[in-house]
C-alpha positions as CSV (number, residue, x, y, z in Angstrom):
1,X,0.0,0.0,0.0
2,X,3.1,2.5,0.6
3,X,5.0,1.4,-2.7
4,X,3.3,2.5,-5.8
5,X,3.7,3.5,-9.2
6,X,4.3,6.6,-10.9
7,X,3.0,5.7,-13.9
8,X,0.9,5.0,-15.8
9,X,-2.0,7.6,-14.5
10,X,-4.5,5.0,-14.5
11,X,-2.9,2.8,-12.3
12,X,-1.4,5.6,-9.9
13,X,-5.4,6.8,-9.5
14,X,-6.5,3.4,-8.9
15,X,-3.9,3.0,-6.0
16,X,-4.2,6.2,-4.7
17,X,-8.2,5.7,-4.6
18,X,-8.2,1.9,-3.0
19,X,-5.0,2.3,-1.2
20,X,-5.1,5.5,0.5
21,X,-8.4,5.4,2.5
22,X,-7.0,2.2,4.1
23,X,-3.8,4.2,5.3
24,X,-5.9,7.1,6.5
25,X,-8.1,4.3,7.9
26,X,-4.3,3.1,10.2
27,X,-3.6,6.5,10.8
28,X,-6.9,7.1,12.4
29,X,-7.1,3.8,14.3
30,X,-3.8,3.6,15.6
31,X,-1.7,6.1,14.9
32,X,0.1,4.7,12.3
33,X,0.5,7.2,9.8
34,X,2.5,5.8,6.8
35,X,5.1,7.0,4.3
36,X,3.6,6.6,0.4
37,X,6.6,6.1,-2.3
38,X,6.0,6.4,-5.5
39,X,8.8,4.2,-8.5
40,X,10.8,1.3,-7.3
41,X,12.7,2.8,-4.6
42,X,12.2,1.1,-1.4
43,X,11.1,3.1,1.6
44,X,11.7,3.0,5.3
45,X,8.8,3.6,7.2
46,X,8.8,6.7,10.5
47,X,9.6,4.3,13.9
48,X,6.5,5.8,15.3
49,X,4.6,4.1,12.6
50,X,5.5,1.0,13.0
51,X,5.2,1.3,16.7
52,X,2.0,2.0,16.5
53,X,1.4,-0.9,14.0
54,X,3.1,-3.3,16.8
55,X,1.0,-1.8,19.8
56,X,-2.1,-3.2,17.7
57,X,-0.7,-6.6,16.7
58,X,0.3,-7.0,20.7
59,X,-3.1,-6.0,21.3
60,X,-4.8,-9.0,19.5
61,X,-5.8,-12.6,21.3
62,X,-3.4,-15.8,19.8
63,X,-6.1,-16.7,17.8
64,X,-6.8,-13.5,16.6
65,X,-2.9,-13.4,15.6
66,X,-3.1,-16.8,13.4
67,X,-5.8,-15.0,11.3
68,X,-4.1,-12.0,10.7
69,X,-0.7,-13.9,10.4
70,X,-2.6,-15.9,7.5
71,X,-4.3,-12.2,5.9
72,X,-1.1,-10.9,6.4
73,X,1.4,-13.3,4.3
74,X,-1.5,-13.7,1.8
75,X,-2.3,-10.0,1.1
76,X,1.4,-9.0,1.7
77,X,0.0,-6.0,4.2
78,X,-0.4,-5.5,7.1
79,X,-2.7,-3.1,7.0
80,X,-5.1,-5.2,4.7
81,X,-4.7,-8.0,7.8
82,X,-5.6,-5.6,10.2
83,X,-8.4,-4.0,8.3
84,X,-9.9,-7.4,7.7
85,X,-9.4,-8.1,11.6
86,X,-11.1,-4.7,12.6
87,X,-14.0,-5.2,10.4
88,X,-12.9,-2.4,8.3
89,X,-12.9,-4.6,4.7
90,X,-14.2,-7.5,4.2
91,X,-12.6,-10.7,2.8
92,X,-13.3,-9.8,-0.8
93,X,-11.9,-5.9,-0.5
94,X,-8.8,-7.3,1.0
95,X,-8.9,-10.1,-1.8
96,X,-9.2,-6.9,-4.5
97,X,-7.1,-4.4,-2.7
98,X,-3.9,-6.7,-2.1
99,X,-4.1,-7.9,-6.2
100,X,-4.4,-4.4,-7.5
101,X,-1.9,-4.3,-9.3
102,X,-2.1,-8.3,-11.0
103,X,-5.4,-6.9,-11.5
104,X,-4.9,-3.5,-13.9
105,X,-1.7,-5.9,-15.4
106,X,-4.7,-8.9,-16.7
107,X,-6.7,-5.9,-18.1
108,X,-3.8,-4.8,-19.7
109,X,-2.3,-7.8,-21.4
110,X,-4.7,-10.9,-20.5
111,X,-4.7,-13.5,-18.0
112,X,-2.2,-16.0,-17.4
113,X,-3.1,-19.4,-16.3
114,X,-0.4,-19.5,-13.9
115,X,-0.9,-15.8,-12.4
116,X,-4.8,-16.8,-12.2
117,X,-4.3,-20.1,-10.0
118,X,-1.7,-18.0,-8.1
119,X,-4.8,-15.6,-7.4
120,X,-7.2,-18.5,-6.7
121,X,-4.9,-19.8,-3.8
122,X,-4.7,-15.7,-2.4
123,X,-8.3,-15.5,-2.8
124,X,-8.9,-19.1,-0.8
125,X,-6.0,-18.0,1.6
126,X,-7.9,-14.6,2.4
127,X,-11.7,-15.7,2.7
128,X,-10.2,-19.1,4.8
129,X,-8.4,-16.3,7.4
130,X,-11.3,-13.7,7.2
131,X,-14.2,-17.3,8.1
132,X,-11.2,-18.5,11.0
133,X,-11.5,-14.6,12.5
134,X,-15.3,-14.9,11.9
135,X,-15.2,-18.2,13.8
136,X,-12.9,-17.2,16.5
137,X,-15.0,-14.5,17.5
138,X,-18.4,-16.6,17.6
């Protein structure tokens, strides 16, 4: 969510619209508030950020912490895992908002049969953790 790209514009607006409320989202909840790059360039985060990103994981019961460990490694954000835990997004937003970019690249130049099972385990991955949180909470 903090890594994007600076081109093409269609693809920088579809970031900045699906990625950016979820940030302002962390920043709100905890704290957290988040460096954005833009290229290839990788970025360190501010140490109060990700202070504020560990006070919440610390705050979360062990089962609690195997779903978001699951939503995390799937999605490849924390954020996305902690939205999904908080009730923020759903499995199906986190599903759409962690393969943005695989997403705008099928548009773009078709699917692959190997990206698409690659997606098909995410997906799985991400609606399994979001139903184990569900679950864990009942």
């Amino acid at each position: 969510l903090c890594e994007r790209a600076d081109a093409p514009w269609d693809l920088v607006a579809r970031q900045d619209r699906t990625w950016q409320p979820l940030l302002d989202w962390a920043t709100d909840r905890w704290g957290a508030r988040l460096a954005v790059a833009r290229g290839i360039l990788p970025l360190r985060q501010p140490a109060h950020a990700i202070a504020a990103l560990r006070g919440a994981v610390e705050q979360v019961s062990d089962l609690e912490l195997t779903g978001l460990s699951c939503l995390v490694q799937a999605s490849g954000s924390t954020i996305v895992g902690l939205a999904v835990l908080d009730g923020r997004i759903g499995a199906d937003t986190a599903f759409a908002t962690a393969l943005l970019d695989e997403e705008y690249q099928a548009e773009r130049w078709g699917i692959d049969a190997e990206a698409e099972r690659r997606r098909r385990d995410i997906a799985q991955d991400i609606r399994a953790a979001a139903s184990f949180l569900a679950l864990s909470r009942a």
